[in-house]
VOPAGU-2260 file (C-alpha; in pm, 1 decimal, decimal comma):
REM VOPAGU-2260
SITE   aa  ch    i         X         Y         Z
SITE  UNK   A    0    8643,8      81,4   -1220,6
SITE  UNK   A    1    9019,1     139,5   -1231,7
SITE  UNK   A    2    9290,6    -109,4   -1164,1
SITE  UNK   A    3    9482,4     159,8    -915,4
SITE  UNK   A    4    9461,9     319,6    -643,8
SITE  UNK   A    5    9526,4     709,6    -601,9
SITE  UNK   A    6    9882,7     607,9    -413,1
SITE  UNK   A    7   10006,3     435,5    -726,4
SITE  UNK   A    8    9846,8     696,9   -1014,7
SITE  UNK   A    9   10033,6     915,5    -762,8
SITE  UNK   A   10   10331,4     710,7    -778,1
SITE  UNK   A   11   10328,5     692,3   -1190,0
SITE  UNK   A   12   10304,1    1038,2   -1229,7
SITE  UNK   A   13   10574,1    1086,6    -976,9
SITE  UNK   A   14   10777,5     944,0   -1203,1
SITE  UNK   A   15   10756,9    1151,5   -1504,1
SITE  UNK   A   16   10857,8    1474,2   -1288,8
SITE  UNK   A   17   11160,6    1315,5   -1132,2
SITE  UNK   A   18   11018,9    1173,9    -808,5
SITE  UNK   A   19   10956,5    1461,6    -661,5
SITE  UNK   A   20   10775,0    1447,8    -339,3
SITE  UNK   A   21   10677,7    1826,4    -301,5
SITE  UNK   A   22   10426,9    1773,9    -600,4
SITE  UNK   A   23   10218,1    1559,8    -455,9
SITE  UNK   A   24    9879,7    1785,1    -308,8
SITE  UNK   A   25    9895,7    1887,1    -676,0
SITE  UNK   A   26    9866,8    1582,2    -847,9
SITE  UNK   A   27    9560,2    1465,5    -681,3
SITE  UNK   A   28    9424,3    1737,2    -818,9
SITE  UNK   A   29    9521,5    1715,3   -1173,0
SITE  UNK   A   30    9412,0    1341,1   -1199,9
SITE  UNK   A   31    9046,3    1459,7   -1071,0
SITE  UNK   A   32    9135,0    1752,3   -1350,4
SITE  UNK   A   33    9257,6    1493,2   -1590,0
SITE  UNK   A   34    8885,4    1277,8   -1517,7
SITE  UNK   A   35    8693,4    1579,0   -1566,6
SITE  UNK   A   36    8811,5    1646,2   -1904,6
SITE  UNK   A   37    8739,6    1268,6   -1993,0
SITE  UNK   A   38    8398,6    1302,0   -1930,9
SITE  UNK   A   39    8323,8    1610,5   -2138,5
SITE  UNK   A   40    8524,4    1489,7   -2412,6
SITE  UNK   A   41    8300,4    1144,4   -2417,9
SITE  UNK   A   42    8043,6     957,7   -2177,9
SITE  UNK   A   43    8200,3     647,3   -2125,3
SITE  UNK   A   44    7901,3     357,2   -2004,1
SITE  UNK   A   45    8078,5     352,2   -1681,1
SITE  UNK   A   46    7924,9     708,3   -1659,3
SITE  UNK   A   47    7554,6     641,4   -1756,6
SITE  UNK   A   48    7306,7     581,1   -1470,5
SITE  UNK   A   49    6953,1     505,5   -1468,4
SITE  UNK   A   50    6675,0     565,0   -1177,5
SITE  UNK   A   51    6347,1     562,4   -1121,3
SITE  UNK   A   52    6160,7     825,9    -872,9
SITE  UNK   A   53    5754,0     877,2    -809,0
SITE  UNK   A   54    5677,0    1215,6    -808,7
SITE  UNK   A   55    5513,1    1426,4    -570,9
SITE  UNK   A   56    5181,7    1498,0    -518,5
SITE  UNK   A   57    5068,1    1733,0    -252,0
SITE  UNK   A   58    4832,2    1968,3    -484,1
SITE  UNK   A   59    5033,2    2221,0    -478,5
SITE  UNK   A   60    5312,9    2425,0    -751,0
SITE  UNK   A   61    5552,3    2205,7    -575,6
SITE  UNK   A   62    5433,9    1871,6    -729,3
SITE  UNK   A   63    5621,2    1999,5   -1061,2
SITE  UNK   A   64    5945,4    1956,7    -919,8
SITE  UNK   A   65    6118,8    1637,2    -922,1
SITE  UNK   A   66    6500,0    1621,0    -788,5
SITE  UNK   A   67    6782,0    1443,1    -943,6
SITE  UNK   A   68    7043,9    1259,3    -794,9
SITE  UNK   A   69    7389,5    1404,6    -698,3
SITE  UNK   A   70    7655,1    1499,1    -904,5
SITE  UNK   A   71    7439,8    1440,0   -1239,5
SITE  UNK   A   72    7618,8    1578,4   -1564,5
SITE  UNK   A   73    7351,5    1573,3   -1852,6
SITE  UNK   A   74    7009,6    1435,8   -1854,2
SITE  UNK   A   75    6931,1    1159,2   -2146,1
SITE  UNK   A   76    6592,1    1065,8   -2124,8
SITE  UNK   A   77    6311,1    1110,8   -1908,3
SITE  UNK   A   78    6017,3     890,9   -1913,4
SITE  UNK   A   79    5695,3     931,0   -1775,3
SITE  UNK   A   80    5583,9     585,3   -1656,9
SITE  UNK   A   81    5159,9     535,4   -1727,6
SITE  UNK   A   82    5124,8     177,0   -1891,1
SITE  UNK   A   83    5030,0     199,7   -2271,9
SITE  UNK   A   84    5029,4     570,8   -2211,9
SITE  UNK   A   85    5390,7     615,8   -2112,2
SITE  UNK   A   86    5561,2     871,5   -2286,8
SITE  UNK   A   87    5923,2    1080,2   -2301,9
SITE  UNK   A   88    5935,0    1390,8   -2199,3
SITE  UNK   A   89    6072,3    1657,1   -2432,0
SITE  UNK   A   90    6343,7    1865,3   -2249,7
SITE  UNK   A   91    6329,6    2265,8   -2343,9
SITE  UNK   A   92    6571,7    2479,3   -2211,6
SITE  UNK   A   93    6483,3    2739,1   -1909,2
SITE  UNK   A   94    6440,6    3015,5   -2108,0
SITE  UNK   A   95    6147,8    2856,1   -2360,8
SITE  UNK   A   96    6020,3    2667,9   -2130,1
SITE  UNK   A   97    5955,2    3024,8   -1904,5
SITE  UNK   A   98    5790,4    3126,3   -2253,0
SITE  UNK   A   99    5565,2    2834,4   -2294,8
SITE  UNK   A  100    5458,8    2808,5   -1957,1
SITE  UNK   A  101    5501,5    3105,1   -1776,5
SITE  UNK   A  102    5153,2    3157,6   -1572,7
SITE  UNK   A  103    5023,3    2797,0   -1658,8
SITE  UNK   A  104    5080,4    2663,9   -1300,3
SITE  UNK   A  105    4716,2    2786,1   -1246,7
SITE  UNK   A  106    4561,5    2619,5   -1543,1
SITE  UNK   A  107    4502,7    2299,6   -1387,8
SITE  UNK   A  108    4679,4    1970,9   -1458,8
SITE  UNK   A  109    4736,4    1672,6   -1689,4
SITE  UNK   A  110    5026,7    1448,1   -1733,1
SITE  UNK   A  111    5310,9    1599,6   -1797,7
SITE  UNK   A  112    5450,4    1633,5   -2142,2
SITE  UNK   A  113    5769,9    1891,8   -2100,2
SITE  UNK   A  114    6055,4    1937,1   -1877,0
SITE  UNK   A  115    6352,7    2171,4   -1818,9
SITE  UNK   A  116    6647,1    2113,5   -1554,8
SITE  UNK   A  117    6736,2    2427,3   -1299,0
SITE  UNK   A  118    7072,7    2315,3   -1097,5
SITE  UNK   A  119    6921,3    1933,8    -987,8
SITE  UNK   A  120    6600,6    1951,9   -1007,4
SITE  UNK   A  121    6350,6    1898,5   -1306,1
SITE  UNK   A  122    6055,3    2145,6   -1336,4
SITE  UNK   A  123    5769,0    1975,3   -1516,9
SITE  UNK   A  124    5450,0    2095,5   -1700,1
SITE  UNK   A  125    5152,4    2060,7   -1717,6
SITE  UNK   A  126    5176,6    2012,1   -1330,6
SITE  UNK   A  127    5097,5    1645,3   -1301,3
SITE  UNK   A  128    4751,7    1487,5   -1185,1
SITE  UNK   A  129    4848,3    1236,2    -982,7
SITE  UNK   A  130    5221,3    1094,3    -868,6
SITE  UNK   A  131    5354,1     954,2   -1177,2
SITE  UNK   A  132    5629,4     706,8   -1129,8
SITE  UNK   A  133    5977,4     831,9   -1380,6
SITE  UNK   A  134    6242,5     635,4   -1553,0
SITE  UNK   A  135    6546,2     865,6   -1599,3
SITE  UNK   A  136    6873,4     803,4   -1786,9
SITE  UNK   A  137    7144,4    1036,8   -1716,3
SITE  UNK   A  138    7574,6    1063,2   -1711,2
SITE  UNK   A  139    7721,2    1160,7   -1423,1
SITE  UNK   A  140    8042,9    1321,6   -1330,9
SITE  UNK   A  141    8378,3    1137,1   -1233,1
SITE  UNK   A  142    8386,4    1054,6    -844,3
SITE  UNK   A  143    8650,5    1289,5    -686,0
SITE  UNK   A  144    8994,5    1092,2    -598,3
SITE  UNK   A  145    9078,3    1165,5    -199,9
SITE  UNK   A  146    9230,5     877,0       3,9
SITE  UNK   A  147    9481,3     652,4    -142,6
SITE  UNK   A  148    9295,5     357,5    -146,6
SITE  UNK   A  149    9019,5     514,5    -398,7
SITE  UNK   A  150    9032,8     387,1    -735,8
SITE  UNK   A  151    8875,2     619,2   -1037,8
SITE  UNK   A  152    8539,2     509,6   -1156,9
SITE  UNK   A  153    8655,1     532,0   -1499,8
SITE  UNK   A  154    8726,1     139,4   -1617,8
SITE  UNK   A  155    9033,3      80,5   -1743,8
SITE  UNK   A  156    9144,4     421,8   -1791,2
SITE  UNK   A  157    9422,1     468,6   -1555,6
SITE  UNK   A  158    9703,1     525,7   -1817,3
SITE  UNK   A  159    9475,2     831,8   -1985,7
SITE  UNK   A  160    9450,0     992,7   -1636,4
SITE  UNK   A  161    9830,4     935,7   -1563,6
SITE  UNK   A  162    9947,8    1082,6   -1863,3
SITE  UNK   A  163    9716,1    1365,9   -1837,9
SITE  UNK   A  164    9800,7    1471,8   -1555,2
SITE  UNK   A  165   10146,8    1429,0   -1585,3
SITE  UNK   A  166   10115,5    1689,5   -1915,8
SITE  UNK   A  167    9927,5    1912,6   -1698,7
SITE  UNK   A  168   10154,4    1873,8   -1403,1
SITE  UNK   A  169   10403,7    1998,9   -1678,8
SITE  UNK   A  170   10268,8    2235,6   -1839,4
SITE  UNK   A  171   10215,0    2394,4   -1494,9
SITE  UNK   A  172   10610,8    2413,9   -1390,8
SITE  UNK   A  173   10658,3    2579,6   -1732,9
SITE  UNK   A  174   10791,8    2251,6   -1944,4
SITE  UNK   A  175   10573,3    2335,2   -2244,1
SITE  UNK   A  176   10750,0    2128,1   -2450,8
SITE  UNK   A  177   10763,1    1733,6   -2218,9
SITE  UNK   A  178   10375,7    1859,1   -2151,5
SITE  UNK   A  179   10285,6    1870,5   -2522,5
SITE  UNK   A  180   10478,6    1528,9   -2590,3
SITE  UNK   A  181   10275,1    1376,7   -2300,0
SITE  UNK   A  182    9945,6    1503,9   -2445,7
SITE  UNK   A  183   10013,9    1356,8   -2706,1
SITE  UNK   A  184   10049,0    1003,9   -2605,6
SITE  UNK   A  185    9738,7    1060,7   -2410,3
SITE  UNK   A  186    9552,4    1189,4   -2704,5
SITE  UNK   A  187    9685,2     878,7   -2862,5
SITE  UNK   A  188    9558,5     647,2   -2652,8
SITE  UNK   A  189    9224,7     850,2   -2627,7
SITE  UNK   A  190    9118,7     831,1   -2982,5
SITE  UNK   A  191    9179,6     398,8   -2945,4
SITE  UNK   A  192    8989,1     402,6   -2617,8
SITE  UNK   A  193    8678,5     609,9   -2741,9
SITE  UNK   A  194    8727,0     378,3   -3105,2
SITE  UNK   A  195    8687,6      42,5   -2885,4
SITE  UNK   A  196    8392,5     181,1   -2687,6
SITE  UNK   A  197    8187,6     265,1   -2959,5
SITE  UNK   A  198    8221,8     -82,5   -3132,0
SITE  UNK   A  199    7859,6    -228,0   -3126,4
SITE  UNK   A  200    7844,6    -517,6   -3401,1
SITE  UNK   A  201    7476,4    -550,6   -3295,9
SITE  UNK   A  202    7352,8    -177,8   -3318,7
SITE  UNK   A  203    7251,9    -242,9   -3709,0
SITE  UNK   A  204    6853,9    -299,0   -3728,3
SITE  UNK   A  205    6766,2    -543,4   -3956,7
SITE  UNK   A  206    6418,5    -563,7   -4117,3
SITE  UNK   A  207    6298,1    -931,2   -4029,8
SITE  UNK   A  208    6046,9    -907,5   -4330,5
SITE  UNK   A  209    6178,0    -932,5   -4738,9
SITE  UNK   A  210    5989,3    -780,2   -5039,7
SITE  UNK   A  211    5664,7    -944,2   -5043,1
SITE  UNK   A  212    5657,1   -1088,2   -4733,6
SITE  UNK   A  213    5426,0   -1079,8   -4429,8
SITE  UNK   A  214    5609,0    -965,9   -4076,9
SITE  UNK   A  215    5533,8   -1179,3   -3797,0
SITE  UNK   A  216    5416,2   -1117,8   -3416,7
SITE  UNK   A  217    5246,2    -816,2   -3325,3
SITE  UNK   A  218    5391,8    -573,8   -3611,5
SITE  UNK   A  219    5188,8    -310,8   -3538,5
SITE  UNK   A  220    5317,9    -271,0   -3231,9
SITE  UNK   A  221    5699,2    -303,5   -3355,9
SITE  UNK   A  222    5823,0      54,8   -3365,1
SITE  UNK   A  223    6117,3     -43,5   -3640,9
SITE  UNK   A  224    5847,1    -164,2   -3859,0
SITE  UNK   A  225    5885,3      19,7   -4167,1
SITE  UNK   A  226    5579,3    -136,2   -4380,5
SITE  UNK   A  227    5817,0    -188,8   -4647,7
């Protein structure tokens, strides 16, 4: 979460457009502005969500629906839960999955193997056989700033949003020239942000096994087992 409320990002970028107090409707809505752009330009983790649904089954077309939770972004993974027979669905877009499937909803059913996402709600095919239980891992869009006590979901990203939408603020009134130095501290401070976030010392996969030697456990079952 943010260290500040919307009365003192307010406040901040108050300050970089001399106080004024006439401004102010406006730059709520260039921080939210300023969050948006954020998000598309990386998903921080304080953006990535995870929840698990059971699907519905009424024996009907219905049952290959499965709606998402508000204000979702982009969809990550979805996993179909089934014991040793869980699997991840492989998203196609609306258009080829119409072409795959288009009259198959009369077929019969199986576990579902495909999905595609229409607004918030994931169509799935085949039409499942029973009411699977889902694991879904998605990024969702900054919470809107309204009262003065809310604080931005984004962690520790106050300064970005401040400067932002102080350039914007700018840029608006016509000072082209304070709104591109402005940007430019932001973008500054951006690149460092997005460097630190990315920083994972244990992402590296290590083979546990040398030349010649036998891997231990359950290997077969280890999907980073190589057999080299």
């Amino acid at each position: 979460m943010g260290t500040l409320t919307l009365t003192q990002m307010q406040a901040e970028v108050r300050s970089y457009h001399g106080n004024r107090t006439d401004l102010d409707t406006r730059i709520t809505r260039f921080l939210n502005f300023a969050q948006i752009r954020l998000a598309r330009a990386y998903s921080f983790p304080e953006l990535h969500k995870f929840v698990t649904a059971t699907g519905s089954f009424v024996n009907d077309a219905t049952d290959r629906f499965i709606s998402l939770p508000a204000n979702v972004h982009s969809v990550k993974d979805f996993v179909l839960e089934d014991g040793d027979t869980s699997r991840k669905l492989e998203y196609k877009s609306p258009r080829e999955f119409d072409r795959l499937y288009t009259g198959y909803i009369s077929r019969g059913r199986s576990k579902p193997a495909i999905y595609t996402r229409w607004q918030e709600c994931m169509e799935l095919m085949p039409l499942p056989d029973e009411a699977y239980n889902y694991e879904i891992r998605y990024i969702v869009w900054p919470t809107d700033l309204v009262n003065g006590s809310d604080v931005s979901i984004l962690d520790r990203k106050d300064e970005l949003l401040i400067l932002l939408a102080a350039s914007i603020m700018h840029h608006s009134l016509g000072n082209t020239t304070k709104g591109r130095d402005l940007f430019g501290m932001f973008a500054a401070i951006r690149e460092e942000v997005i460097v630190d976030e990315t920083v994972e010392p244990d992402l590296e996969i290590k083979s546990e096994q040398g030349p010649g030697s036998v891997p231990s456990g359950k290997y077969w079952a280890n999907p980073f087992f190589t057999g080299r």
